[in-house]
Backbone as XML, in Angstrom:
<?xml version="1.0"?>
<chain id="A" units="angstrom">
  <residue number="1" name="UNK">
    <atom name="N" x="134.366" y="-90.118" z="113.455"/>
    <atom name="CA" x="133.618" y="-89.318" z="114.380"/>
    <atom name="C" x="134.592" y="-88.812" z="115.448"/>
  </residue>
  <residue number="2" name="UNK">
    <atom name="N" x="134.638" y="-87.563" z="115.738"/>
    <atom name="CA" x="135.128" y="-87.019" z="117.091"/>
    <atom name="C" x="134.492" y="-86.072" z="117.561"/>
  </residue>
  <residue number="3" name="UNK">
    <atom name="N" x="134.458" y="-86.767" z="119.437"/>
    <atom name="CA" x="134.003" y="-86.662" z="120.266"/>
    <atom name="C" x="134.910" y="-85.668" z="120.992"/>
  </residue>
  <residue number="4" name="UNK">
    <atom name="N" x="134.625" y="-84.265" z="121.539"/>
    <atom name="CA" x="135.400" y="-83.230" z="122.473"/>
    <atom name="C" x="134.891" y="-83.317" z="123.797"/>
  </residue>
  <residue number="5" name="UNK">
    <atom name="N" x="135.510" y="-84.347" z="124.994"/>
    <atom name="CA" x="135.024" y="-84.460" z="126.358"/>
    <atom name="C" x="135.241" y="-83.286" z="126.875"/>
  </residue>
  <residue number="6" name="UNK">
    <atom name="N" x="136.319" y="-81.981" z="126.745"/>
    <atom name="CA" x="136.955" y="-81.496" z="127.507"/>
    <atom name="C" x="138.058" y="-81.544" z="128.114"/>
  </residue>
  <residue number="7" name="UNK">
    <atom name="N" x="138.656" y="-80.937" z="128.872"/>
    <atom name="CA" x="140.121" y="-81.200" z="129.575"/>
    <atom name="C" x="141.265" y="-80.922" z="128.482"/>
  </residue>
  <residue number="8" name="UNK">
    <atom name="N" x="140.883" y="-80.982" z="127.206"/>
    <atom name="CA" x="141.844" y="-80.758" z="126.570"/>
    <atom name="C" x="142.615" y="-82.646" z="125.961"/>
  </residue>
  <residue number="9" name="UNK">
    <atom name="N" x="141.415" y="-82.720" z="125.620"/>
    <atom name="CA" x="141.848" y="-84.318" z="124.985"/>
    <atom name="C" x="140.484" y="-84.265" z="123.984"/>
  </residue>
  <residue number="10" name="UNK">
    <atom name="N" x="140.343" y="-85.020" z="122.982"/>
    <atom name="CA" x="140.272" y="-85.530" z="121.824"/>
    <atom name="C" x="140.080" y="-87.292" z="121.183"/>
  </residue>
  <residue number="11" name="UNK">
    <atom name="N" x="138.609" y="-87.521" z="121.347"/>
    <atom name="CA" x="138.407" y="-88.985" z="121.498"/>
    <atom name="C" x="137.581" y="-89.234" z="119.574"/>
  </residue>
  <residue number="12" name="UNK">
    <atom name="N" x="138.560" y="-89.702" z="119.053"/>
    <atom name="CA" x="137.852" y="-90.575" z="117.394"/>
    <atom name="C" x="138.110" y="-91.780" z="117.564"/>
  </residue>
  <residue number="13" name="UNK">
    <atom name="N" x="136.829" y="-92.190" z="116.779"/>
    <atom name="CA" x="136.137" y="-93.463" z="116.309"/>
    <atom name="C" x="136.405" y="-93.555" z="115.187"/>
  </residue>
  <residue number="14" name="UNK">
    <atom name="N" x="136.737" y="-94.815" z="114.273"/>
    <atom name="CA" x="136.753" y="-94.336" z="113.400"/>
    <atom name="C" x="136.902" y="-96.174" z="112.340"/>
  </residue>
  <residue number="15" name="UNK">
    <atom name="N" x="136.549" y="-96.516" z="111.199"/>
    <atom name="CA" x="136.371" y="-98.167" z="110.758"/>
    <atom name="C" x="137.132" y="-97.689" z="110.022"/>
  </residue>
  <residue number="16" name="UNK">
    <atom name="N" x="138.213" y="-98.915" z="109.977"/>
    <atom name="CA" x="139.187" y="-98.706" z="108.820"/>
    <atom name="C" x="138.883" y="-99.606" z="107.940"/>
  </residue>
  <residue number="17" name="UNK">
    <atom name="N" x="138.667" y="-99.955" z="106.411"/>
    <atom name="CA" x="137.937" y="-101.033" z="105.891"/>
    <atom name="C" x="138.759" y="-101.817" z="105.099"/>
  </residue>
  <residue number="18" name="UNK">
    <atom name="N" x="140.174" y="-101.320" z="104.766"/>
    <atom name="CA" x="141.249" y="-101.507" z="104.061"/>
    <atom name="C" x="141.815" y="-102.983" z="104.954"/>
  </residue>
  <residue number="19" name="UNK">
    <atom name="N" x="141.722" y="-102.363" z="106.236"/>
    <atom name="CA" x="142.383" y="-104.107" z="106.963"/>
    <atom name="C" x="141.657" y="-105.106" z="107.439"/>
  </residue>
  <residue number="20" name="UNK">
    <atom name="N" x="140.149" y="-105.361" z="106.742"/>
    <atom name="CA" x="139.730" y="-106.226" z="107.419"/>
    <atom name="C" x="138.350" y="-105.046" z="108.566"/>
  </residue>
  <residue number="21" name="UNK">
    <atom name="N" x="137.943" y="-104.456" z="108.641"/>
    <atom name="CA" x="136.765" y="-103.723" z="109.160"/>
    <atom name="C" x="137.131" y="-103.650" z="110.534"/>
  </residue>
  <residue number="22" name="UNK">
    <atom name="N" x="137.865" y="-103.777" z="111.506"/>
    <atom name="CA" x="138.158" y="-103.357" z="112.797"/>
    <atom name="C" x="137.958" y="-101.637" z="112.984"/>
  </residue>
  <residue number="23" name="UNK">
    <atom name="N" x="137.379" y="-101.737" z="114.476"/>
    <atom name="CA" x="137.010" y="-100.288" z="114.501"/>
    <atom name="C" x="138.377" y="-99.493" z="115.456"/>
  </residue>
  <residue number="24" name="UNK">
    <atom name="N" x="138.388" y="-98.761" z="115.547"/>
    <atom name="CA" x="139.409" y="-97.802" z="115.920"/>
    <atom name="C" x="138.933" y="-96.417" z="116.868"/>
  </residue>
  <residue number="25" name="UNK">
    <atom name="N" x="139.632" y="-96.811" z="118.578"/>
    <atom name="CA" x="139.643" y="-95.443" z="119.153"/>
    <atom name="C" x="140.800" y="-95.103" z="119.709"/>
  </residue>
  <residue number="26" name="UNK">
    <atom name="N" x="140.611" y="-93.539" z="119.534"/>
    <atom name="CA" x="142.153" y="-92.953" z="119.541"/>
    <atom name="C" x="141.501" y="-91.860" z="120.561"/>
  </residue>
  <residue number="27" name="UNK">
    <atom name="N" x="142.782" y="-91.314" z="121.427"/>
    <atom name="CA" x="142.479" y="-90.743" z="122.495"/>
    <atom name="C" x="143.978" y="-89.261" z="122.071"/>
  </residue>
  <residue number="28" name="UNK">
    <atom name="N" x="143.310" y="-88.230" z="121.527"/>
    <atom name="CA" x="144.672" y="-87.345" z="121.723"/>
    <atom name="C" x="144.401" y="-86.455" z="122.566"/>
  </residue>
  <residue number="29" name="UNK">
    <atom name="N" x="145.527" y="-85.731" z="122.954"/>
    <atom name="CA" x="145.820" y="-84.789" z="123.517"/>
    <atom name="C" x="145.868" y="-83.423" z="123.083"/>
  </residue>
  <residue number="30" name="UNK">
    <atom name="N" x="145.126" y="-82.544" z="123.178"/>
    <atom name="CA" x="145.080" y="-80.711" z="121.903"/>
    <atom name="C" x="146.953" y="-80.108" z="123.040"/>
  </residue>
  <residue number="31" name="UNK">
    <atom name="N" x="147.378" y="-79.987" z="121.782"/>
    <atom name="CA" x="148.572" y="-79.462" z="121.815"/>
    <atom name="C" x="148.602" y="-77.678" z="121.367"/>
  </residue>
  <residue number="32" name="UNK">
    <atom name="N" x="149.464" y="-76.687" z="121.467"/>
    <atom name="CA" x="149.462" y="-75.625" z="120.798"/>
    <atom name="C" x="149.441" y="-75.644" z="119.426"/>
  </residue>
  <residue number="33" name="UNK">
    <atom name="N" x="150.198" y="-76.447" z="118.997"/>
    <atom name="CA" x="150.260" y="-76.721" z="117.223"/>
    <atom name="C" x="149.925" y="-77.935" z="117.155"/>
  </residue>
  <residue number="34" name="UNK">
    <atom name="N" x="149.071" y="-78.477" z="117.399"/>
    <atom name="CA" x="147.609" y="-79.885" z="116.930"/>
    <atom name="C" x="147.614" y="-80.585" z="118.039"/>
  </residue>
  <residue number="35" name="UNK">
    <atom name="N" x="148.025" y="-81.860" z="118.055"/>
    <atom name="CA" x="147.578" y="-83.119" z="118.797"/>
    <atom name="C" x="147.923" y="-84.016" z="119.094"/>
  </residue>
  <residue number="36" name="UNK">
    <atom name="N" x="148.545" y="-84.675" z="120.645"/>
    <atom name="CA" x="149.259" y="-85.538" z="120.490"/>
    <atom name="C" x="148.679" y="-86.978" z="120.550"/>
  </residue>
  <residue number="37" name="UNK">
    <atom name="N" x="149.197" y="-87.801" z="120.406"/>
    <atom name="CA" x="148.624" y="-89.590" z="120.674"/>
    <atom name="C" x="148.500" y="-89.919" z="121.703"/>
  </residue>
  <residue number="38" name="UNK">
    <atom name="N" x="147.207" y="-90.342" z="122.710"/>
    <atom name="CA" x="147.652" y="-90.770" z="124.092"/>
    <atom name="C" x="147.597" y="-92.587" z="124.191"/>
  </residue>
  <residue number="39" name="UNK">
    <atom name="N" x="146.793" y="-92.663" z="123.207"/>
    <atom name="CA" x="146.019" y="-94.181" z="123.318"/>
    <atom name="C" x="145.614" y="-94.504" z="122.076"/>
  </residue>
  <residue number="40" name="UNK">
    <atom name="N" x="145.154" y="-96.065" z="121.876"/>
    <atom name="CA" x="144.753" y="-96.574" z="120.693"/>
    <atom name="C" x="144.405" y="-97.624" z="120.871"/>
  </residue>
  <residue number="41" name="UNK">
    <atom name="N" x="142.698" y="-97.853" z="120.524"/>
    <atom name="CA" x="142.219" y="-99.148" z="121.340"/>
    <atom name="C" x="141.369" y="-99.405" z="119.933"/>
  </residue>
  <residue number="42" name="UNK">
    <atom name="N" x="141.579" y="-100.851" z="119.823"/>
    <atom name="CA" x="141.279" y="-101.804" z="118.554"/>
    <atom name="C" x="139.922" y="-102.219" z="118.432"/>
  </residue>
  <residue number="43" name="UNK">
    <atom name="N" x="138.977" y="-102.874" z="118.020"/>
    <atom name="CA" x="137.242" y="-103.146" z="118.328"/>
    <atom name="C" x="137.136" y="-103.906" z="116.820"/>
  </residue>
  <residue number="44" name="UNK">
    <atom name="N" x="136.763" y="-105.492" z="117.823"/>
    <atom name="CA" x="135.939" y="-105.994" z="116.241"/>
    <atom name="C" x="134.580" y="-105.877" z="116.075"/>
  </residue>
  <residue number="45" name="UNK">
    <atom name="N" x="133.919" y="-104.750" z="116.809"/>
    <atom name="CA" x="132.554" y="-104.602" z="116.722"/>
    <atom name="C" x="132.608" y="-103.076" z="116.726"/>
  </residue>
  <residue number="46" name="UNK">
    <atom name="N" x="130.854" y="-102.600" z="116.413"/>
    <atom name="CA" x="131.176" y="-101.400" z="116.531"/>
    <atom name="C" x="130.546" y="-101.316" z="117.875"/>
  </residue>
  <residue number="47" name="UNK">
    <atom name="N" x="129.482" y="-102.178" z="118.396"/>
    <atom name="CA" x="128.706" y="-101.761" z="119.455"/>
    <atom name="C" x="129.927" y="-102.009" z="121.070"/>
  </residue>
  <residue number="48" name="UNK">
    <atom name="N" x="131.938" y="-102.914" z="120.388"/>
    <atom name="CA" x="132.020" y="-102.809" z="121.960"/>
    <atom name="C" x="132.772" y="-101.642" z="121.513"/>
  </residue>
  <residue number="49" name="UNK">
    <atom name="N" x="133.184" y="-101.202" z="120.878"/>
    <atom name="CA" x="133.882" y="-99.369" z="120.083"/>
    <atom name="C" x="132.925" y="-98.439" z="120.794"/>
  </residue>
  <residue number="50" name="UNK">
    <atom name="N" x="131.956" y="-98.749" z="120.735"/>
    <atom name="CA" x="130.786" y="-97.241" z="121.137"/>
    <atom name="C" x="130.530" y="-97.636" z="122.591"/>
  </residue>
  <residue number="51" name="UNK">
    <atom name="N" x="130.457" y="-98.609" z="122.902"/>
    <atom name="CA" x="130.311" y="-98.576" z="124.724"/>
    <atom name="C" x="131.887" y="-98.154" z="125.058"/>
  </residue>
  <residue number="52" name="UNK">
    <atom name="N" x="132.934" y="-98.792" z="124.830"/>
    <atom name="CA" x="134.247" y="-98.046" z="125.211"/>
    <atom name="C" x="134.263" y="-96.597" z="124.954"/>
  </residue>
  <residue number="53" name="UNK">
    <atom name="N" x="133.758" y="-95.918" z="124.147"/>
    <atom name="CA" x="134.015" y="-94.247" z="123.861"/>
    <atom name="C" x="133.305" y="-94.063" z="124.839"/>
  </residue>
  <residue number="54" name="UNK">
    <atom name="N" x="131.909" y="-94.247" z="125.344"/>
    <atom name="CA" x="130.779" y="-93.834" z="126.116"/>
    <atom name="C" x="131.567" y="-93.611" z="127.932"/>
  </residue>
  <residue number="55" name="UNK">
    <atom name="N" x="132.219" y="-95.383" z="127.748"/>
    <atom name="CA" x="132.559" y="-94.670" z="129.220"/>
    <atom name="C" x="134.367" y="-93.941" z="129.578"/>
  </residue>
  <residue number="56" name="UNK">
    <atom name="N" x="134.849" y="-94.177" z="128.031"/>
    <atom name="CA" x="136.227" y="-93.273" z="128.218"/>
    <atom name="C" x="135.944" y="-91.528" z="128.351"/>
  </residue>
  <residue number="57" name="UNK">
    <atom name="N" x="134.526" y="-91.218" z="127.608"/>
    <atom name="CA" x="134.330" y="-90.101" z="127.468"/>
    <atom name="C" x="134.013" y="-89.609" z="128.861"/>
  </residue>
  <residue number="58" name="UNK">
    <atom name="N" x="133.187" y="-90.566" z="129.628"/>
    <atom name="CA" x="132.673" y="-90.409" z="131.225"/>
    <atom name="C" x="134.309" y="-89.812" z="131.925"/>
  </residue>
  <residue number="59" name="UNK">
    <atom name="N" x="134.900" y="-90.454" z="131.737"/>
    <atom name="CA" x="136.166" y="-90.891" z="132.649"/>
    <atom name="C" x="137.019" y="-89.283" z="132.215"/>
  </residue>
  <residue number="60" name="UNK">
    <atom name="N" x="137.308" y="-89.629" z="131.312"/>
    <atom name="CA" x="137.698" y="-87.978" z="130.778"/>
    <atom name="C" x="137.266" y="-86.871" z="131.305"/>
  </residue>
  <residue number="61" name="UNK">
    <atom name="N" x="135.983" y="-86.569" z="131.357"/>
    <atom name="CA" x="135.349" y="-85.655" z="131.969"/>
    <atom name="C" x="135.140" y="-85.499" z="132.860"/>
  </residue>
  <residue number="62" name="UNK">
    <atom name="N" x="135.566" y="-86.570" z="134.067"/>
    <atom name="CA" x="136.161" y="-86.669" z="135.452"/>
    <atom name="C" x="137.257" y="-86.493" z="135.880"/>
  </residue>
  <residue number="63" name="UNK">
    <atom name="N" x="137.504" y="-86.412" z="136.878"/>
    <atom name="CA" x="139.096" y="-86.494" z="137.081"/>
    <atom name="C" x="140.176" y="-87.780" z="137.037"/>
  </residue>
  <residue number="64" name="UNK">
    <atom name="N" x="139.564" y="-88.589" z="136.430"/>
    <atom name="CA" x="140.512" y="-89.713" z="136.474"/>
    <atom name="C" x="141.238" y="-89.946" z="135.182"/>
  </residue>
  <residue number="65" name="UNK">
    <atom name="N" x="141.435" y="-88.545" z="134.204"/>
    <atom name="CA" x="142.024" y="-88.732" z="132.745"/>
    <atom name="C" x="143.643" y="-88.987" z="132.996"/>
  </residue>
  <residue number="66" name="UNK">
    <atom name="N" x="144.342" y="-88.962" z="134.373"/>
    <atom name="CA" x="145.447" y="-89.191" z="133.987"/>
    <atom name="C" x="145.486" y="-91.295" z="134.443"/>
  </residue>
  <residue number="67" name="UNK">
    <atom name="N" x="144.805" y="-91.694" z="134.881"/>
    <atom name="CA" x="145.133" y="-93.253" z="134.386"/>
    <atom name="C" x="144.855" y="-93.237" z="132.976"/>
  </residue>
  <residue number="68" name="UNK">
    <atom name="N" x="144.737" y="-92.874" z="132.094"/>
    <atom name="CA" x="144.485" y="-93.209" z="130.617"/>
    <atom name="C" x="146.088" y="-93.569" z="130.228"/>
  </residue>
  <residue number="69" name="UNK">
    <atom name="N" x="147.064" y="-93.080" z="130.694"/>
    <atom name="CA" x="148.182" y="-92.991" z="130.645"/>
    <atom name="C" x="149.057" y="-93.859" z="131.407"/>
  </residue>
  <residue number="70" name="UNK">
    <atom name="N" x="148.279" y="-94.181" z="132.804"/>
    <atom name="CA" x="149.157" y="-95.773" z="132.902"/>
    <atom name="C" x="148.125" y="-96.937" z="133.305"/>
  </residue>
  <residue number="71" name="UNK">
    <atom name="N" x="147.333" y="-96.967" z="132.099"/>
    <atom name="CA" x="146.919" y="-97.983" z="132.216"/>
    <atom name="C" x="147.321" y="-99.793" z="131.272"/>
  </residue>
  <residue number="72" name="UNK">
    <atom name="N" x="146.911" y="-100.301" z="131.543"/>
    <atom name="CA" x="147.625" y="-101.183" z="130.423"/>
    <atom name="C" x="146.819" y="-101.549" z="129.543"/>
  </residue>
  <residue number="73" name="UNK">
    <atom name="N" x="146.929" y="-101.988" z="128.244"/>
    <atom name="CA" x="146.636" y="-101.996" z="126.672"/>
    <atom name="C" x="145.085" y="-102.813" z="127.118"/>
  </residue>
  <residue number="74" name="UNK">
    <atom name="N" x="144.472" y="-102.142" z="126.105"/>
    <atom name="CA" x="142.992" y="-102.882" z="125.980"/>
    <atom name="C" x="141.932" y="-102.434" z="126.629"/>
  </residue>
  <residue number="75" name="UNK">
    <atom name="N" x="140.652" y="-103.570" z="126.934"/>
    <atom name="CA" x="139.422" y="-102.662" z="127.300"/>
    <atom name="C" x="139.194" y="-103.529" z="129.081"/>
  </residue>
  <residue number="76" name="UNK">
    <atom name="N" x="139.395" y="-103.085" z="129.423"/>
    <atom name="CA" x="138.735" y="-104.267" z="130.924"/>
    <atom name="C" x="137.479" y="-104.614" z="130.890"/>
  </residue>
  <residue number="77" name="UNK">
    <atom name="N" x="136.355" y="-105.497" z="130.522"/>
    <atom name="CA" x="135.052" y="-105.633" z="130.167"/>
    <atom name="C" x="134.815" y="-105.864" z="131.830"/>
  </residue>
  <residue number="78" name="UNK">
    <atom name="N" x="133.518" y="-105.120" z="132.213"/>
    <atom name="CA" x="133.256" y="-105.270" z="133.360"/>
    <atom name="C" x="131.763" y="-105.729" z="133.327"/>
  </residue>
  <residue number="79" name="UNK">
    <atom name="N" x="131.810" y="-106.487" z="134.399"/>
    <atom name="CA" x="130.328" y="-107.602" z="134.438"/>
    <atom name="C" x="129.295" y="-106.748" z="134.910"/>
  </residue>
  <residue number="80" name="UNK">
    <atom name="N" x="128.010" y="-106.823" z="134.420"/>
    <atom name="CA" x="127.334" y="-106.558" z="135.234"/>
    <atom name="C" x="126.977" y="-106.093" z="136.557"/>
  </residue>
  <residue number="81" name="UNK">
    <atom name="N" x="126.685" y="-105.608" z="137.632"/>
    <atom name="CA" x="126.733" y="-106.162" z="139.093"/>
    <atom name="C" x="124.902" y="-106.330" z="139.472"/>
  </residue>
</chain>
């Protein structure tokens, strides 16, 4: 599945079934001639895969798409409040 937030980035989902069923999101960048890699975040579920797209897609479509780029590896699970 891919998702077009805007800004000029590029968010797929995607189950790879060959290694064991882990889900897969990838974050590119639309280039003049295709697309580059910004990110790549791992999911042994699909439901925490689809809440991570939900609020990377939020974030994207805000102005805060350039921490995608220094942030560090993984998902920060945030509690409730």
């Amino acid at each position: 599945m891919e998702i077009d937030p805007g800004n000029g980035y590029i968010i797929t989902l995607q189950q790879i079934k060959e290694i064991g069923s882990p889900w897969l999101v990838r974050v590119h960048r639309k280039r003049i001639f295709g697309k580059k890699l910004i990110s790549s975040d791992w999911f042994l579920s699909e439901e925490q895969a689809r809440r991570f797209v939900k609020d990377l897609e939020a974030d994207l479509r805000g102005d805060t798409a350039m921490n995608l780029r220094t942030r560090r590896p993984g998902w920060t699970f945030r509690r409730p409040s």
